[in-house]
NUMI-165172 format. One line per field, with one value per residue: x, y, z of N, C-alpha, C in turn; residue number from 1; residue in one letter. Coordinates in nm, 3 decimals. Layout:
n_xx: [X, ...]
n_yy: [Y, ...]
n_zz: [Z, ...]
ca_xx: [X, ...]
ca_yy: [Y, ...]
ca_zz: [Z, ...]
c_xx: [X, ...]
c_yy: [Y, ...]
c_zz: [Z, ...]
i: [NUM, ...]
aa: [A, ...]
***
This chain:
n_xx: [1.049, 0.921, 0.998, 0.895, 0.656, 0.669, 0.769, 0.486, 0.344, 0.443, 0.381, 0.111, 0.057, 0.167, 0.012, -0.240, -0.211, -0.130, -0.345, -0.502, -0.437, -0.547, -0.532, -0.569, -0.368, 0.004, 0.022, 0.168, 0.245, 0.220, 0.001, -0.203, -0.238, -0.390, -0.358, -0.287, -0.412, -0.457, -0.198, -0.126, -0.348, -0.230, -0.028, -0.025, -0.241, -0.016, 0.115, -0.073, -0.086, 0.212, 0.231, -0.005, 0.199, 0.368, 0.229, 0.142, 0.376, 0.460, 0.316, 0.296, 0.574, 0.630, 0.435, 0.438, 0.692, 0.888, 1.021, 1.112, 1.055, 0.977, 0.713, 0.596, 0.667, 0.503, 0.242, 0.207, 0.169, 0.009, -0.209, -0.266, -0.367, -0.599, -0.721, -0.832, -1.008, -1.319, -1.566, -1.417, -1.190, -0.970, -0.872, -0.889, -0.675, -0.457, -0.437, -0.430, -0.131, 0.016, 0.002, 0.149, 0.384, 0.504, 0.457, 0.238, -0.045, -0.252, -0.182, -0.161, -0.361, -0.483]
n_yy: [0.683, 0.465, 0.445, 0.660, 0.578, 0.357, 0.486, 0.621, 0.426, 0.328, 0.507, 0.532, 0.282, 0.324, 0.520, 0.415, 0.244, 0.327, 0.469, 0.266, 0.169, 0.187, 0.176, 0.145, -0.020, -0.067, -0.259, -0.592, -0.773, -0.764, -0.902, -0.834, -0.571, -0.524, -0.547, -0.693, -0.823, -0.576, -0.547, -0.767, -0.760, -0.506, -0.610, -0.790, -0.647, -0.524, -0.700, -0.814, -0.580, -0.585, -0.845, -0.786, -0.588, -0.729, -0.872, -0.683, -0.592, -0.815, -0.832, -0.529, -0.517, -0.633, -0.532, -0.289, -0.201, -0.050, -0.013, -0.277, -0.188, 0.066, 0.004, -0.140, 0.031, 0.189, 0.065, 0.080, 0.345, 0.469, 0.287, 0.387, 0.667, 0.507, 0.424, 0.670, 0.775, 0.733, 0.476, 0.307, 0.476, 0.520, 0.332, 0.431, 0.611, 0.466, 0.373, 0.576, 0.658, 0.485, 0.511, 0.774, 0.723, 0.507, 0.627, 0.530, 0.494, 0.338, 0.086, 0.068, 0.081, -0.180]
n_zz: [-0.300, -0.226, 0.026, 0.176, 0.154, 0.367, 0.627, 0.607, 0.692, 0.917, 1.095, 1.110, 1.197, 1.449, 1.515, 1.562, 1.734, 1.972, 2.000, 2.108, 2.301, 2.627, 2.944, 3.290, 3.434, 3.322, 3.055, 3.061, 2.843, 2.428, 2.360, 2.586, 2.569, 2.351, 2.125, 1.912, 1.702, 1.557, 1.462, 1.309, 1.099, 0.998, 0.903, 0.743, 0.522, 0.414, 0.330, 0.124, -0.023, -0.130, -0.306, -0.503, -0.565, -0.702, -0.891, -1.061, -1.143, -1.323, -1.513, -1.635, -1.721, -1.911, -2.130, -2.075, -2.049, -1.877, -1.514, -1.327, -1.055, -1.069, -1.156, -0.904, -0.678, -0.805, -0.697, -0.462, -0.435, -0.584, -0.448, -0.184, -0.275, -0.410, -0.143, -0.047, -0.246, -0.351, -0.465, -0.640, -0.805, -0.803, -0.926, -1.222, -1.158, -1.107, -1.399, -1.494, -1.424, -1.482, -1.777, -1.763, -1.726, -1.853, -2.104, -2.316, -2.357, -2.414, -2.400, -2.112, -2.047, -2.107]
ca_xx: [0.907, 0.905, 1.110, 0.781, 0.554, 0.704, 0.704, 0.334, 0.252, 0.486, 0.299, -0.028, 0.067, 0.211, -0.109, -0.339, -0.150, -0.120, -0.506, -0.555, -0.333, -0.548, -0.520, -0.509, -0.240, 0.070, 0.048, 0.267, 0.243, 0.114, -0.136, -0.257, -0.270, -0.490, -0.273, -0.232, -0.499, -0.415, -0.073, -0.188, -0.379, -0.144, 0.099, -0.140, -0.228, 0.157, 0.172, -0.122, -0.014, 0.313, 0.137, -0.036, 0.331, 0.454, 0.136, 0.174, 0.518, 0.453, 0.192, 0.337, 0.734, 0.627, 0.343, 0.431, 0.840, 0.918, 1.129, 1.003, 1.096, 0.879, 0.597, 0.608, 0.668, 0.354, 0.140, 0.191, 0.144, -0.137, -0.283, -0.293, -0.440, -0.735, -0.809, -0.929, -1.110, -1.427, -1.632, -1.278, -1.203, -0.854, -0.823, -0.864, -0.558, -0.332, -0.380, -0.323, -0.041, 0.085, 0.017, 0.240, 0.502, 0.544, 0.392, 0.173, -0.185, -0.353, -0.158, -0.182, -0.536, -0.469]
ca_yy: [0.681, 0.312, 0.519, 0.746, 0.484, 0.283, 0.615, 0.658, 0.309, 0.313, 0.594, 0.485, 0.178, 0.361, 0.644, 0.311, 0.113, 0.453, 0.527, 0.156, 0.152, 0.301, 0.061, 0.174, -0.056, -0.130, -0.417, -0.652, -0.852, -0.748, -0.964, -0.792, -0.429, -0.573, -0.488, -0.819, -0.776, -0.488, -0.528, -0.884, -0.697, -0.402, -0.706, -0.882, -0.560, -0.479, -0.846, -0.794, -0.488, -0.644, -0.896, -0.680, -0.528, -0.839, -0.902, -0.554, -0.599, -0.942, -0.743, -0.426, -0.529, -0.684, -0.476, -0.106, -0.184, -0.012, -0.097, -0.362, -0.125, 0.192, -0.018, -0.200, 0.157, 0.255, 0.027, 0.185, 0.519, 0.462, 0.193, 0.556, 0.764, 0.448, 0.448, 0.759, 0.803, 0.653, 0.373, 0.280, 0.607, 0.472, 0.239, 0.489, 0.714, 0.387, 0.361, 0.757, 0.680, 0.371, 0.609, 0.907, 0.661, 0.461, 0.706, 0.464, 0.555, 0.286, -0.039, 0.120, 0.029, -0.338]
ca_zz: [-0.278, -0.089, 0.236, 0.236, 0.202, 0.476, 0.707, 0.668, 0.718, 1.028, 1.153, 1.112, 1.261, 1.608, 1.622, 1.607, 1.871, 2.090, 2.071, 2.177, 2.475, 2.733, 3.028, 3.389, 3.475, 3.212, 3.000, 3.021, 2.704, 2.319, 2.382, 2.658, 2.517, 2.287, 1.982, 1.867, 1.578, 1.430, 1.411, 1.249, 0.990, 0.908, 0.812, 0.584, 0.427, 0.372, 0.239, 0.001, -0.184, -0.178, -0.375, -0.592, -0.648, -0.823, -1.015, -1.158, -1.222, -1.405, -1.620, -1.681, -1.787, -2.052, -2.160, -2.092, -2.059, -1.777, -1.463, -1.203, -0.946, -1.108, -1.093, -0.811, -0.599, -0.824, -0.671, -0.343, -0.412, -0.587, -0.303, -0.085, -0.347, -0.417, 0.013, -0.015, -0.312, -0.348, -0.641, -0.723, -0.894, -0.758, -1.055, -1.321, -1.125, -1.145, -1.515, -1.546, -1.333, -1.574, -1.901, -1.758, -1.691, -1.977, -2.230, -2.368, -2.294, -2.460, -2.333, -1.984, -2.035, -2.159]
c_xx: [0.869, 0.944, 0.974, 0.668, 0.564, 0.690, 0.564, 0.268, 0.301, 0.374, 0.140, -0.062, 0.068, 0.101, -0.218, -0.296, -0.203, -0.242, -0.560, -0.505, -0.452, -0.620, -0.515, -0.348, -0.146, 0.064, 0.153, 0.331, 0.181, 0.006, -0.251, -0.317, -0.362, -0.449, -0.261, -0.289, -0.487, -0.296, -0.039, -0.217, -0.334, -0.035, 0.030, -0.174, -0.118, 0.156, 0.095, -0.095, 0.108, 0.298, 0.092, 0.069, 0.363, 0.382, 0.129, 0.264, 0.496, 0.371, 0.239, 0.484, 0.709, 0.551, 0.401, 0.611, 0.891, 0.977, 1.041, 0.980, 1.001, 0.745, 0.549, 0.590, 0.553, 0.235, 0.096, 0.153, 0.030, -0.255, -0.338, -0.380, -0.569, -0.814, -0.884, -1.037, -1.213, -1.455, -1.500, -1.236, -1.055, -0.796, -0.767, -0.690, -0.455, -0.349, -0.381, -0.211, 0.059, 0.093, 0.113, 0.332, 0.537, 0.501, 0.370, 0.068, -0.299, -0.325, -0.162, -0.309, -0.567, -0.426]
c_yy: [0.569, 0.348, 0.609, 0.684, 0.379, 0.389, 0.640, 0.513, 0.270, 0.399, 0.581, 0.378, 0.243, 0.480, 0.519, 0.290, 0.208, 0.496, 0.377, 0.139, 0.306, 0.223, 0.153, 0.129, -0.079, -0.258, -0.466, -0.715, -0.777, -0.780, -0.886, -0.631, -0.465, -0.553, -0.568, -0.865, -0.716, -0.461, -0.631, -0.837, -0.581, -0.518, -0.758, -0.780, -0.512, -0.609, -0.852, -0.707, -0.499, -0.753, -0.842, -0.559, -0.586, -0.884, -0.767, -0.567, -0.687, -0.873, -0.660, -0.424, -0.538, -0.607, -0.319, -0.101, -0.085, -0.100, -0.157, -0.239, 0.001, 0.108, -0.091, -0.075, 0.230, 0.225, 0.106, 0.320, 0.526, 0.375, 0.309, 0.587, 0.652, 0.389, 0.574, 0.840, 0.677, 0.551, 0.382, 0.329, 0.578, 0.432, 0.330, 0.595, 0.603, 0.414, 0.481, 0.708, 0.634, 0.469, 0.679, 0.832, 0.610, 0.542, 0.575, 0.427, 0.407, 0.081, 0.002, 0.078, -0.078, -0.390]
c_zz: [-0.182, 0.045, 0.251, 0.248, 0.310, 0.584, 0.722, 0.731, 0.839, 1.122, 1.184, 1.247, 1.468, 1.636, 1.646, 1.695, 1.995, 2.138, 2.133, 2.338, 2.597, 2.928, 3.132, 3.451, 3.294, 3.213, 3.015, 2.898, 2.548, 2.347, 2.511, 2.648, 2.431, 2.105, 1.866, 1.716, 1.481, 1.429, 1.278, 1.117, 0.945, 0.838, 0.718, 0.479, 0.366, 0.258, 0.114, -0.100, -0.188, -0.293, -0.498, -0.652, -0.733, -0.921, -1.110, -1.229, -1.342, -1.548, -1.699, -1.758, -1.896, -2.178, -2.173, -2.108, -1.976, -1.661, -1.376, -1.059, -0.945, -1.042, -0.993, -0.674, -0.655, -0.734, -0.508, -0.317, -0.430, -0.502, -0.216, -0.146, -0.323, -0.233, -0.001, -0.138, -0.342, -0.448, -0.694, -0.827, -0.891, -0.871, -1.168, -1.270, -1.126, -1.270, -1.554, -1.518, -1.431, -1.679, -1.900, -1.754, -1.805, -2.123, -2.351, -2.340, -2.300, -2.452, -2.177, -1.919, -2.009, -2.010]
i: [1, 2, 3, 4, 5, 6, 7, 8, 9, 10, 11, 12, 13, 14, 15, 16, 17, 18, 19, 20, 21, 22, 23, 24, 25, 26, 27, 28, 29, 30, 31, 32, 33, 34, 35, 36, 37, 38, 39, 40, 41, 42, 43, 44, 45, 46, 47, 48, 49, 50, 51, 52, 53, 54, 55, 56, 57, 58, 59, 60, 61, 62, 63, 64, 65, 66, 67, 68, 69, 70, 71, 72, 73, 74, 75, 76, 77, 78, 79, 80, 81, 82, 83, 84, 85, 86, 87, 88, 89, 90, 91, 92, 93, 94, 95, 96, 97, 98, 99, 100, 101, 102, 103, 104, 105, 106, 107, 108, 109, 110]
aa: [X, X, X, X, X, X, X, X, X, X, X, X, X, X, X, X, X, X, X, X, X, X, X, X, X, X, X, X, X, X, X, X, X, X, X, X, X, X, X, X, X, X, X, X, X, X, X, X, X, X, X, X, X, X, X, X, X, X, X, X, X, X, X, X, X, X, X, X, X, X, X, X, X, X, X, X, X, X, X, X, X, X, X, X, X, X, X, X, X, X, X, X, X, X, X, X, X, X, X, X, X, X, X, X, X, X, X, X, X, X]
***
């Protein structure tokens, strides 16, 4: 699941860059394509729900008993799913997400 979430976030990454690049002459430099930003902030966002991987983990081992690795690759999936749904409807589909996984509905919550 982490090899498909790295694929979309590659992809994302190279249709942004590609709709920015529209220069008469070639750039020479990053800096000069103007890229330099949002390549900036796709890394910081990588780094935050990386982040928000290990605070899950820290949470959930102990709590639901599951592997670091499950939920850690949760947070990502569900990071996707809560972009595109709205009033952080997101949240409630992680702790479905946590429930189905650990079948334990009601520390999933906790």
């Amino acid at each position: 699941m982490s090899l498909l979430w790295l694929n979309i976030v590659v992809g994302v990454i190279l249709l942004t860059a590609t709709s920015y690049v529209v220069a008469t002459t070639p750039p020479q430099t990053i800096v000069d394509t103007g890229l330099l930003p949002v390549i900036a902030a796709a890394l910081l966002y990588i780094l935050s729900q990386c982040l928000r991987g290990i605070r899950l983990m820290i949470l959930a081992i102990p709590t639901l008993e599951v592997s670091g690795r499950t939920t850690f690759a949760l947070q990502f999936y569900t990071a996707a799913v809560a972009a595109v749904i709205p009033f952080k409807l997101g949240e409630i589909f992680r702790i479905q997400q946590l429930a189905s996984i650990s079948q334990r509905p009601v520390a999933a919550i906790v």
